[in-house]
C-alpha positions as CSV (number, residue, x, y, z in Angstrom):
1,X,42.3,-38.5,13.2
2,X,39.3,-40.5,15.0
3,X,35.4,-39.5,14.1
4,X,35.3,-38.1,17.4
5,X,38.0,-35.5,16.8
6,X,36.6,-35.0,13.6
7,X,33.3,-34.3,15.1
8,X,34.8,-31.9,17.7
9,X,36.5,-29.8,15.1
10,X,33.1,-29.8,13.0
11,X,30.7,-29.4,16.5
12,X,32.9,-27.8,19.2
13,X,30.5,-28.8,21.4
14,X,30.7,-32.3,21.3
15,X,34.2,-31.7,22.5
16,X,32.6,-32.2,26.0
17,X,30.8,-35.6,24.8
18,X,32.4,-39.4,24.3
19,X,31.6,-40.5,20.9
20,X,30.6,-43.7,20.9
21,X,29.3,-44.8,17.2
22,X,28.4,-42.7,14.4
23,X,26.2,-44.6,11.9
24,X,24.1,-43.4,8.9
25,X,20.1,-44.3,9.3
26,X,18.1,-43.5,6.4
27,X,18.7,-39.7,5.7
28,X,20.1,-38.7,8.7
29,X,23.2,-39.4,10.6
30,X,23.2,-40.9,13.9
31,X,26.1,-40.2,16.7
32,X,25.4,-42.0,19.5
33,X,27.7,-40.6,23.0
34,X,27.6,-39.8,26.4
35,X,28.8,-37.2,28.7
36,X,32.9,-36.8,29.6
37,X,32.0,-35.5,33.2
38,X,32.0,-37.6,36.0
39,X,29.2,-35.4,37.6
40,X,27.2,-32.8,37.2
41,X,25.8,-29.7,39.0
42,X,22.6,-29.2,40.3
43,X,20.2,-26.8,38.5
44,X,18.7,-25.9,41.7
45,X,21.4,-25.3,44.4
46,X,24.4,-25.9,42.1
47,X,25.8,-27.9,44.3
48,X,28.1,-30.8,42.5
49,X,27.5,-34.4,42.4
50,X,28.6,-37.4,41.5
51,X,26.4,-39.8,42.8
52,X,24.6,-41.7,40.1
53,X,20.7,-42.2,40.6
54,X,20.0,-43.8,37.2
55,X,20.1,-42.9,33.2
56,X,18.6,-42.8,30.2
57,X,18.8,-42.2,27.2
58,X,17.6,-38.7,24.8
59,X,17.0,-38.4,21.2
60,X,18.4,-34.7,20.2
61,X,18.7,-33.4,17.1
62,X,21.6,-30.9,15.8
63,X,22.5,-28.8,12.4
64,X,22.6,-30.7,9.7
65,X,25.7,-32.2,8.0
66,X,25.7,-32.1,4.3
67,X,21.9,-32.1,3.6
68,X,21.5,-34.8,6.2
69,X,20.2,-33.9,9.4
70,X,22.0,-35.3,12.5
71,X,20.0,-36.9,15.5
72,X,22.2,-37.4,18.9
73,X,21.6,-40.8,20.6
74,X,22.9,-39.1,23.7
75,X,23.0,-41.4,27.0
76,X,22.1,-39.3,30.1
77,X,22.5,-39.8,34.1
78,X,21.1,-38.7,36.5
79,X,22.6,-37.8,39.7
80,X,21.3,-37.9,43.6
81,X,21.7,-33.7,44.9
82,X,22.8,-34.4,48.7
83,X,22.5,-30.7,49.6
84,X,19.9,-30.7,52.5
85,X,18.7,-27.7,52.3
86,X,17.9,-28.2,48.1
87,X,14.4,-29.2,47.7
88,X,15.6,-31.5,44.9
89,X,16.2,-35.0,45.5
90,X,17.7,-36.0,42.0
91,X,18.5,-33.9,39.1
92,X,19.7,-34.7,34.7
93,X,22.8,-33.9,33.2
94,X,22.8,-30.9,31.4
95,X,25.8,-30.7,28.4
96,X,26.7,-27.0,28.4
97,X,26.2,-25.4,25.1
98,X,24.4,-28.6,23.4
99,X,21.3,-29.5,25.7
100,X,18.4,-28.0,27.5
101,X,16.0,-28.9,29.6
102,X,13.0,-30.9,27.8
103,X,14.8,-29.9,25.0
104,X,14.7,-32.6,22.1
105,X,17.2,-30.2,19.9
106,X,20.7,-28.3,21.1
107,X,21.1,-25.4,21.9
108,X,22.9,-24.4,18.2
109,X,19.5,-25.7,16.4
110,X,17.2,-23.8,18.5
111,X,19.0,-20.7,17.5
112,X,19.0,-21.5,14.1
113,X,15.1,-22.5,14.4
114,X,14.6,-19.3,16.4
115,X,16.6,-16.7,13.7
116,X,14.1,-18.8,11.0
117,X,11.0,-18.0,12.6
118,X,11.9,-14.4,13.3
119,X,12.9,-13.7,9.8
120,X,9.5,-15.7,7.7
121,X,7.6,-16.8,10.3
122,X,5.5,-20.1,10.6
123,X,4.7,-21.1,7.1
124,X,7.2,-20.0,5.1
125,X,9.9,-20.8,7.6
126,X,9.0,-24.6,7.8
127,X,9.8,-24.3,4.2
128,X,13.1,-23.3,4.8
129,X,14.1,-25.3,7.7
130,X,12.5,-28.2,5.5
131,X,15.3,-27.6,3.0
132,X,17.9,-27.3,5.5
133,X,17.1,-30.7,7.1
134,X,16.1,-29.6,10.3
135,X,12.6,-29.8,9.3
136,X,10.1,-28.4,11.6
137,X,6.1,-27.4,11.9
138,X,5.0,-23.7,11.7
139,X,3.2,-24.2,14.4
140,X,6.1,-24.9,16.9
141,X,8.2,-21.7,15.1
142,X,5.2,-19.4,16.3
143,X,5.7,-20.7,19.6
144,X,9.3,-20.5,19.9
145,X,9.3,-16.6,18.7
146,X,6.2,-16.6,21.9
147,X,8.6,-17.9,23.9
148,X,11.8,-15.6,23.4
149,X,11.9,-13.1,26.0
150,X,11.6,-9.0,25.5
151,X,15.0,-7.7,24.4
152,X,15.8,-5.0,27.3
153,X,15.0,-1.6,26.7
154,X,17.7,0.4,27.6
155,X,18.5,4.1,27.8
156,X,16.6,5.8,25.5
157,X,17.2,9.7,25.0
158,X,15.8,10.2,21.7
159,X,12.6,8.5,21.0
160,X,10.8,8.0,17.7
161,X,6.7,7.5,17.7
162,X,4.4,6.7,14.8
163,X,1.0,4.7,14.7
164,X,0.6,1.4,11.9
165,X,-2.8,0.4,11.0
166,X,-3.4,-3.5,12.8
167,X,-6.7,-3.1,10.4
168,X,-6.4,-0.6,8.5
169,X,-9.7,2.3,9.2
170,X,-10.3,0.6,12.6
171,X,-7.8,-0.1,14.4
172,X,-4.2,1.0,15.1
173,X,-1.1,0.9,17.9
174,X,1.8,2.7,18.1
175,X,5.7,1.8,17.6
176,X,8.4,3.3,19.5
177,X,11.9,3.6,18.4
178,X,15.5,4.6,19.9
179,X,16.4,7.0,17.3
180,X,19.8,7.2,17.8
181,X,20.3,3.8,18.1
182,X,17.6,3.4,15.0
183,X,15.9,0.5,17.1
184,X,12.3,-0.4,18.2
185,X,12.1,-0.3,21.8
186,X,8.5,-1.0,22.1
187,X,4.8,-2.2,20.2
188,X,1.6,-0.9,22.1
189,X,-1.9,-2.0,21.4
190,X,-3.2,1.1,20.9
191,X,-2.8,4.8,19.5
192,X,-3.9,6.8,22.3
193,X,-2.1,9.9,25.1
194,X,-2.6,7.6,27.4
195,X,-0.7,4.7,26.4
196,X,2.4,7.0,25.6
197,X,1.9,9.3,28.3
198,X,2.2,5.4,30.8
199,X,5.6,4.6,28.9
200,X,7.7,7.4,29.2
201,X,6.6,7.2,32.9
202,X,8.0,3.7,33.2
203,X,10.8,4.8,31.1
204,X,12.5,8.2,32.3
205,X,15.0,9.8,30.7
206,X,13.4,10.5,27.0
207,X,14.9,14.1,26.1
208,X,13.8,14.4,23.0
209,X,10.3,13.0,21.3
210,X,10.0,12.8,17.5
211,X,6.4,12.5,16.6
212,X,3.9,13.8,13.6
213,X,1.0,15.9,13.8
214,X,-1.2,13.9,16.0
215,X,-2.9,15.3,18.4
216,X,-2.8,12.1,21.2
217,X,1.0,11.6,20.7
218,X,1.7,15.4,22.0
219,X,-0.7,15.1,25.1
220,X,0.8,11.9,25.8
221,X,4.7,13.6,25.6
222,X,3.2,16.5,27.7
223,X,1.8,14.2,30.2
224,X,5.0,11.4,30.3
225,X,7.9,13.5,29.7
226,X,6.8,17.4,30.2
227,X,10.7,18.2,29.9
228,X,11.3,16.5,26.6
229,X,11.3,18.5,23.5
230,X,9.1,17.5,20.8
231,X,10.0,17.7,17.3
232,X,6.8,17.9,14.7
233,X,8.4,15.5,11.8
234,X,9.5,17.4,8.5
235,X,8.2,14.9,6.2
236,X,4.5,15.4,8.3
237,X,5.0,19.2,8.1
238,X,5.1,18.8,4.2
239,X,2.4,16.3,3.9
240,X,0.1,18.6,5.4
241,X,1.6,21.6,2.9
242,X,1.0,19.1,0.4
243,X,-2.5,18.5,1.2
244,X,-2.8,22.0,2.1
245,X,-2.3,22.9,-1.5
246,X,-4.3,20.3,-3.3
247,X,-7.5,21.5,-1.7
248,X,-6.1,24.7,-2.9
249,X,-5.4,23.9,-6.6
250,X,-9.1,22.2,-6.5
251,X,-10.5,25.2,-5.7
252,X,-8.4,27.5,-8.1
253,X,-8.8,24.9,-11.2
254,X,-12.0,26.1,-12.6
255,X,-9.9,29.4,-13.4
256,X,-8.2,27.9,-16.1
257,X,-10.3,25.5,-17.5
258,X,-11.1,26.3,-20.6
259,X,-15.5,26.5,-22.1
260,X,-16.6,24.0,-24.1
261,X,-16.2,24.0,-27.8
262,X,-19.5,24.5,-29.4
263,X,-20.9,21.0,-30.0
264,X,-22.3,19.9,-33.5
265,X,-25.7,20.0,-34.2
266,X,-27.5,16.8,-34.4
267,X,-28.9,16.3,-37.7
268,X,-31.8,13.5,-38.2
269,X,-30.6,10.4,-38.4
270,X,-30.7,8.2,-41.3
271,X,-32.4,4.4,-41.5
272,X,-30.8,1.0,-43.3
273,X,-33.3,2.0,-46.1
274,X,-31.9,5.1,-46.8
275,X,-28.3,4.5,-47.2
276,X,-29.3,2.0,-49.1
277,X,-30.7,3.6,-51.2
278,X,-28.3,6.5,-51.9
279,X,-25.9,3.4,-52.5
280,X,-27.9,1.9,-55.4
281,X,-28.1,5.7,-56.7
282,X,-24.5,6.1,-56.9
283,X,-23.7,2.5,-58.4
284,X,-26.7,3.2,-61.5
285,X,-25.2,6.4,-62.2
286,X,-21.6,5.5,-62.3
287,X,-22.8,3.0,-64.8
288,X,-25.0,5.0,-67.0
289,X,-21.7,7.9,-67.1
290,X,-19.5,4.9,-68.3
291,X,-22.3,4.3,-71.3
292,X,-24.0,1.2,-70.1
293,X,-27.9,0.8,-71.1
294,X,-30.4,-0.4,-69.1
295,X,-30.5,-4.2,-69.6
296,X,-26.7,-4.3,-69.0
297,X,-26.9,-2.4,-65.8
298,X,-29.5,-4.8,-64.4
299,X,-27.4,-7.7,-65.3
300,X,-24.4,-5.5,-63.6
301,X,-26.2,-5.0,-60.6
302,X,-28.6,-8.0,-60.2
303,X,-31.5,-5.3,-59.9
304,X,-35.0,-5.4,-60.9
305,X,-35.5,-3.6,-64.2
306,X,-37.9,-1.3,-62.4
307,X,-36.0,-0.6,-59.5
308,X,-32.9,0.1,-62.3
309,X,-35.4,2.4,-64.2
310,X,-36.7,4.2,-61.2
311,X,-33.0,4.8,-60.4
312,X,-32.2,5.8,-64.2
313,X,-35.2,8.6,-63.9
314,X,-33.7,10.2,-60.6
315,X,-31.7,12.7,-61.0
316,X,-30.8,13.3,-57.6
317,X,-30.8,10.3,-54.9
318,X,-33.5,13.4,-52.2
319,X,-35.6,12.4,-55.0
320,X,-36.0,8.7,-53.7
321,X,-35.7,9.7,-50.1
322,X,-38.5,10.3,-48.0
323,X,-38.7,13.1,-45.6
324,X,-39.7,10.2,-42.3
325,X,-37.2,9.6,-40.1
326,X,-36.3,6.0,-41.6
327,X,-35.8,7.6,-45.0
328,X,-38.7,7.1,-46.9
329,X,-40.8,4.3,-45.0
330,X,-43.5,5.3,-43.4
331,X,-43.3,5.6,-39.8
332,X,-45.8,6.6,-36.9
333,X,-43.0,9.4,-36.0
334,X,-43.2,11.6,-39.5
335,X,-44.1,14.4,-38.7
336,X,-42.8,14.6,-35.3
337,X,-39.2,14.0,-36.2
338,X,-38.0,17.4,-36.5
339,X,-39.7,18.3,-33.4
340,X,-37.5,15.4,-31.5
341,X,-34.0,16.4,-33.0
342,X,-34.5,19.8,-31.7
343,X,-35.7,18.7,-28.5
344,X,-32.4,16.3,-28.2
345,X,-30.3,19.4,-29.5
346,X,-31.2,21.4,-26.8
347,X,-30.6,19.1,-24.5
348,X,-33.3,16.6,-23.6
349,X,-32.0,12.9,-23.9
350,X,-34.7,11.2,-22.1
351,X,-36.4,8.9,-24.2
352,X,-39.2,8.4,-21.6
353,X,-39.8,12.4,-21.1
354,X,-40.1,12.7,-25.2
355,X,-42.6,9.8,-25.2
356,X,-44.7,11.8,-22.7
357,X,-44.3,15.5,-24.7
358,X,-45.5,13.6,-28.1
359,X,-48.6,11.9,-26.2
360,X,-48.9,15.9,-25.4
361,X,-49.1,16.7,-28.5
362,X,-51.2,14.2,-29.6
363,X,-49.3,11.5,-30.8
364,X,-50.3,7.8,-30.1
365,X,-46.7,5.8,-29.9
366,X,-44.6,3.2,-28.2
367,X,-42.2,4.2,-26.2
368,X,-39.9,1.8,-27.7
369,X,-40.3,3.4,-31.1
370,X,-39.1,6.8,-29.6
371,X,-36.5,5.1,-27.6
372,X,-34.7,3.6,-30.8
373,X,-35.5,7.4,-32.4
374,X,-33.2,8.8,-29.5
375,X,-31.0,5.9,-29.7
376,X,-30.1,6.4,-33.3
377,X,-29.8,10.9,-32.4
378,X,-27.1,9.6,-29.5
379,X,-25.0,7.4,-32.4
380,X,-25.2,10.3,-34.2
381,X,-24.4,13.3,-32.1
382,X,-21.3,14.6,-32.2
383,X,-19.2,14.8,-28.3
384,X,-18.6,17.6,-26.6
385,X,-14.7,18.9,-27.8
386,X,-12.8,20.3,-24.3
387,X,-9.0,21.0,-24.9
388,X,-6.8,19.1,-22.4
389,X,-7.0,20.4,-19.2
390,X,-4.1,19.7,-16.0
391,X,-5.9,17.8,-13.7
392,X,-5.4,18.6,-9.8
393,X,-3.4,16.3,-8.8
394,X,-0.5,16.9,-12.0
395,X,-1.0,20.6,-11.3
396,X,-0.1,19.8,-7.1
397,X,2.5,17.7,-8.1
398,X,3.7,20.9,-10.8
399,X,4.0,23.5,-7.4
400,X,5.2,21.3,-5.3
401,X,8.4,20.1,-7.2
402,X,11.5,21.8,-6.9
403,X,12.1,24.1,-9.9
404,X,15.2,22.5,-11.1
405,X,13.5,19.1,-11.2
406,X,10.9,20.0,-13.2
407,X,10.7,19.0,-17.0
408,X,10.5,21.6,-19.7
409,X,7.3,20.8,-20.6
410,X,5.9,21.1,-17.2
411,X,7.5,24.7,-16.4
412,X,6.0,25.5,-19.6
413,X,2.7,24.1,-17.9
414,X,3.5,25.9,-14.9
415,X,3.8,29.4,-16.8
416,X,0.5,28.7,-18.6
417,X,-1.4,27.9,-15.6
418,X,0.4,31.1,-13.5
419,X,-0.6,33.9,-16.3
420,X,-4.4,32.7,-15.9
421,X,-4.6,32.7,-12.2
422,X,-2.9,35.1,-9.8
423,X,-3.8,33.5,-6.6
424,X,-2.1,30.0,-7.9
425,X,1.1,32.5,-8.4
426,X,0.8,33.8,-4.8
427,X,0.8,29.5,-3.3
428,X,3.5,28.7,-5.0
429,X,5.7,31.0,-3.8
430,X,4.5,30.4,-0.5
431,X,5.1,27.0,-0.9
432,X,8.8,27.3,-2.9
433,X,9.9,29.6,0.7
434,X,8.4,27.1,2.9
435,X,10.1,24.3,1.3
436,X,13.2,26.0,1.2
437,X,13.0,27.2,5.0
438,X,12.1,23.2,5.5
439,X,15.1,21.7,3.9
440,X,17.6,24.2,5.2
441,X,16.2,24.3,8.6
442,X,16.2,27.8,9.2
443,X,12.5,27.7,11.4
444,X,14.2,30.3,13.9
445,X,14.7,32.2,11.2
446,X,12.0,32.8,8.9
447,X,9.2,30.8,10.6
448,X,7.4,33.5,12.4
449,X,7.5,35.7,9.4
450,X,6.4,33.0,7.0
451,X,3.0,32.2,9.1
452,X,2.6,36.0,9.1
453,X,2.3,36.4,5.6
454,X,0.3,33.4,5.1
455,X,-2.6,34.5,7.4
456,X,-2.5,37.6,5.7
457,X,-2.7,35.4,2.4
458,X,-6.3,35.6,0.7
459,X,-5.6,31.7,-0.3
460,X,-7.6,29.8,2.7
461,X,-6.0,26.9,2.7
462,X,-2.8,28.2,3.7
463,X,-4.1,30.1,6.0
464,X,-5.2,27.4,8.0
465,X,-2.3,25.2,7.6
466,X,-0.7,28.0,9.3
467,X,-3.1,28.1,12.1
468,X,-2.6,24.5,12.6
469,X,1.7,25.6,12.6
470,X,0.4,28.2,15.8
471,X,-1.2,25.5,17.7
472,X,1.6,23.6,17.8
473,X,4.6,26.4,17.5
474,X,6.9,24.6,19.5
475,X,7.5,21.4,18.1
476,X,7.5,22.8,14.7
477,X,9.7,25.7,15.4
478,X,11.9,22.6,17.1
479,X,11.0,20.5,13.5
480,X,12.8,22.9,11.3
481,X,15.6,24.0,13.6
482,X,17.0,20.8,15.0
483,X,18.5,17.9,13.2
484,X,16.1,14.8,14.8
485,X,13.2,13.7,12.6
486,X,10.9,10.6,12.0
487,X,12.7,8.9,9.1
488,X,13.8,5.4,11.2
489,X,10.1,5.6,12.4
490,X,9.1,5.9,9.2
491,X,11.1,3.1,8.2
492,X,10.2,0.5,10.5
493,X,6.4,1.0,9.7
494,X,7.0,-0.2,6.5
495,X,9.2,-2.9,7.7
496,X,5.8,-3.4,9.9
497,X,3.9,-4.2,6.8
498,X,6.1,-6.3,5.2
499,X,5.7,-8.5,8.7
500,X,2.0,-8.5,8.6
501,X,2.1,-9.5,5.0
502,X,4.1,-12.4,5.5
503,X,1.8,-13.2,8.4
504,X,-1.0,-13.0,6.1
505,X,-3.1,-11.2,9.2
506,X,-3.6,-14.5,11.2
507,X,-1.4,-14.0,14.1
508,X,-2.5,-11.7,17.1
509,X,-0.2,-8.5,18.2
510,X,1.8,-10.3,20.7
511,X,3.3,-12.3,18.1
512,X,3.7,-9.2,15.9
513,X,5.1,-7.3,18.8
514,X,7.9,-10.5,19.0
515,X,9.4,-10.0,15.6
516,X,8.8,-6.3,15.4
517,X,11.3,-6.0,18.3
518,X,13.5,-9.3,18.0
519,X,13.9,-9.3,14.4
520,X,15.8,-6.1,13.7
C-alpha cells in the first residue's frame, strides 16, 4: 500500500488528489499534490473546461494527524471559461469536499473550527484548537460563527417565549423557541408587543403561544397570532402564588412573634480600681483564715505593710469601696452616677444627650468623661433575650411545601405557627388546593371556584393574585388544563447565561444571537 492510498483511506478526500510527496517539516506534516481532474467547472456558468490559463500553488491546512497538524502543498490551475455569455474570462479549481474559495483550510477543518467556536467561543476555543494542532486566533473564531448563516426556521406550531437580561435591570430581549421540537428559532433585541407581535406576522402558523405573565408578550400574541391560544406558564402561575404569599406571611408574622423577655437592669459599673481591690481583699483574708500573721502575708503578697493592715482591718471589701463610679477614686461624675444608670436603664444611650442633661443640672464635665461612663453601662448591660422566631422567608418556604415533604420538625413548626394565627391557616389551604389544581391540571375544573373563594378571602394578598388570574382568565384557565408549558424556554435561558458567561459580556447580540441558535 502507497502513502497515497494510505492517505485516501485516512482523508477520503484526497482520494480526488495525486499525491505527490509527503514530507515532515518541523511539527507538521507536509503532503504536497495536485488535482486528478483534467478540468474543472466554472463557478459562474458551470460550464466545463479544460483549457489551462495558468497555476499556482496554495498552502491549506487540514485535521491534524497524530498531534501534528497537516499543511497541503496543493498545486492549482486555472482554466480559460469559453462560455460567451459567462462574464468570467478565467476561473481556479475548486477540489470538492477539501477546498474553498480564499479558503487557506478544507472544508473538514473549517467545520471543526466552526463546531469549536460555537461550543467556547473566541478565547477559550483558541485554547482548544491550540491543543488540537489546528491552532487558530479568537479573533478569526468570532468571525467565522459571524459568518455562518441563520439556520432556517421552519414550521413552528407551538412556540415558546421568555425575556433574558442582556444587562441585567436595563436591558433585555426575548428568545423564541419551537417547543415541540425544543429548539430556538429566534433572538430579538428587545422585550417589547411589538417585536413579538412583527414575528408571528412573518411567521404564520403559530397555534399555540407559551409565555409567562408579562403583559407585552400577550399584546404582542393578540396582535401577531389573534388565533393562537396562549398558555400562562405553570411554573410563572406559582411564582406569583409564591410571592403572593410571602407578602402575606410578612404581614401575618408579627402574630406570632413572641414580646421581649424583660431585660436586666443595668447596675453601675465597676472601675480597674475596684476589682482590684476586692481581689487583694479576698487573697488577705484567705491568708489570715489559713493562720498567717501580718509580716508573712506581706512577704506572701509583696504588699505594703499598710495596704496589708488596712486590708486586715476590713471586714468586708464595701468597706474599701467608694460609692464614685470608678470605685472609690474620686471622680467629677459622683454624685451624678446614679442619675446616669437610670437614665441608660430607661432607655437613653446617647452619650452626647446625657452630657447636655448633667450641664442642666449643673454639672461642669467633658463629654468624653460621660462618653467612657456610657461606654462602660453598654459593656455592662445585659441584651435583650427574644426566643427564636421563623423568619418569613422559612415560614413561606413551610406553606408552600408539599406536606409529605416536609420534615417533622417543620410540620411541628407549621402546627405552632397555625394555632397562633387563623388567617395563616386560611392561606395555606388556599395555597395546598391551588397547588394541587396546578399539578393535576384540573383548571376547568376547579378554577372558577377557587378564585371565588379567594376574593371572598379576608387575606389581601390572595385576593389580588386572583385578580391578576381574572385579567388574564384565558391563558391561565389554558395553563392548568392543557399539557404545553415553558420548561424548554426556561431551559434555554439558562443555557443563555452560561453563553454570556463564557463570553465574559464583550461580544454584541449578533454574536450572541449566532450561538444561541447554531449551537443547540
Amino acid at each position: 500500500m502507497t502513502v497515497a492510498d494510505l492517505l485516501a483511506i485516512l482523508f477520503p478526500q484526497f482520494a480526488l488528489l495525486h499525491v505527490e510527496l509527503v514530507r515532515p517539516a518541523g511539527g507538521s506534516v507536509r503532503v504536497h499534490a495536485r488535482g486528478r481532474a483534467p478540468g474543472a467547472a466554472c463557478p459562474g456558468c458551470e460550464g466545463w473546461s479544460e483549457r489551462v490559463h495558468s497555476g499556482y500553488q496554495r498552502r491549506i491546512s487540514d485535521s491534524s494527524v497524530s498531534g501534528q497538524e497537516l499543511v497541503l502543498q496543493l498545486r492549482v490551475r486555472r482554466f480559460f471559461c469559453d462560455i460567451a455569455e459567462c462574464g468570467r474570462r478565467t476561473f481556479a479549481e475548486q477540489v470538492p469536499g477539501l477546498t474553498f474559495r480564499y479558503g487557506r483550510c478544507t472544508v473538514g477543518l473549517r467545520k471543526v473550527r466552526e463546531a469549536v467556536a460555537l461550543a467556547l467561543g473566541g478565547r477559550a476555543g483558541a485554547r482548544l484548537a491550540e491543543h488540537l494542532a489546528v491552532g487558530i486566533g479568537r479573533d478569526v473564531l468570532i468571525r467565522l460563527v459571524r459568518a455562518l448563516p441563520d439556520p432556517p426556521v421552519g414550521p413552528v406550531r407551538v412556540l415558546g417565549v421568555d425575556d433574558f437580561a442582556l444587562r441585567k435591570g436595563h436591558n433585555y430581549g426575548t428568545v423564541l423557541i419551537d417547543i415541540e421540537g425544543r429548539r430556538p428559532v429566534d433572538v430579538l433585541p428587545e422585550r417589547s408587543a411589538d417585536a413579538l407581535a412583527a414575528w408571528l406576522t412573518e411567521h404564520p402558523g403559530v397555534e399555540v403561544v407559551c409565555r409567562d405573565r408579562a403583559r407585552c408578550y400577550a399584546e404582542g400574541a393578540d396582535r401577531g397570532a389573534g388565533t393562537a391560544t396562549q398558555v400562562a406558564d405553570r411554573f410563572h402561575l406559582w411564582q406569583n402564588l409564591g410571592a403572593a404569599a410571602e407578602r402575606l406571611v410578612a404581614r401575618l408574622r408579627t402574630q406570632w412573634i413572641p414580646p421581649l423577655l424583660e431585660k436586666e437592669k443595668t447596675v453601675l459599673p465597676e472601675g480597674q480600681l475596684a476589682q482590684r481591690t476586692r481581689e487583694r481583699h479576698a487573697a488577705v483574708h484567705a491568708l489570715m483564715d489559713k493562720g498567717m500573721g501580718h509580716s508573712q502575708i506581706v512577704a506572701e503578697l509583696g504588699l505594703d505593710d499598710k495596704t496589708v493592715r488596712k486590708f486586715m482591718r476590713a471586714v468586708t471589701v464595701d468597706e474599701l469601696i467608694g460609692a464614685g463610679p470608678t470605685g472609690g477614686r474620686q471622680t467629677s461624675l459622683d454624685g451624678h452616677a446614679a442619675y446616669l444608670t437610670a437614665r441608660f436603664n430607661e432607655g437613653c444611650h446617647s452619650a452626647l444627650r446625657l452630657h447636655k442633661e448633667l450641664a442642666q443640672r449643673g454639672l461642669t464635665v467633658s463629654e468624653r468623661t460621660v462618653r467612657r461612663f456610657v461606654h462602660r453601662l453598654r459593656h455592662n448591660a445585659a441584651p435583650a433575650v427574644r426566643p427564636p422566631v421563623a423568619k418569613v422567608r422559612e415560614v413561606t418556604r413551610l406553606i408552600l411545601t408539599h406536606p409529605d415533604n416536609r420534615p417533622e420538625a417543620d410540620q411541628v413548626l407549621l402546627k405552632e405557627l397555625l394555632g397562633r394565627c387563623s388567617e395563616l391557616h386560611e392561606a395555606c389551604d388556599l395555597i395546598a388546593r391551588f397547588a394541587s389544581m396546578l399539578v393535576n391540571r384540573r383548571g376547568s375544573e376547579e378554577l372558577e371556584r377557587w378564585t371565588s373563594d379567594a376574593e371572598a378571602s379576608r387575606l389581601p394578598e390572595l385576593r389580588g393574585f386572583a385578580t391578576g388570574l381574572r385579567k388574564d382568565w384565558d391563558a391561565v384557565m389554558a395553563g392548568l388544563t392543557l399539557r404545553w408549558n415553558s420548561g424548554p424556554v426556561e431551559g434555554h435561558v439558562n443555557r443563555i447565561k452560561m453563553l454570556k458567561r463564557q463570553m465574559f459580556g464583550r461580544a454584541k447580540l449578533d454574536l450572541l444571537r449566532k450561538r444561541v441558535l447554531l449551537s443547540f
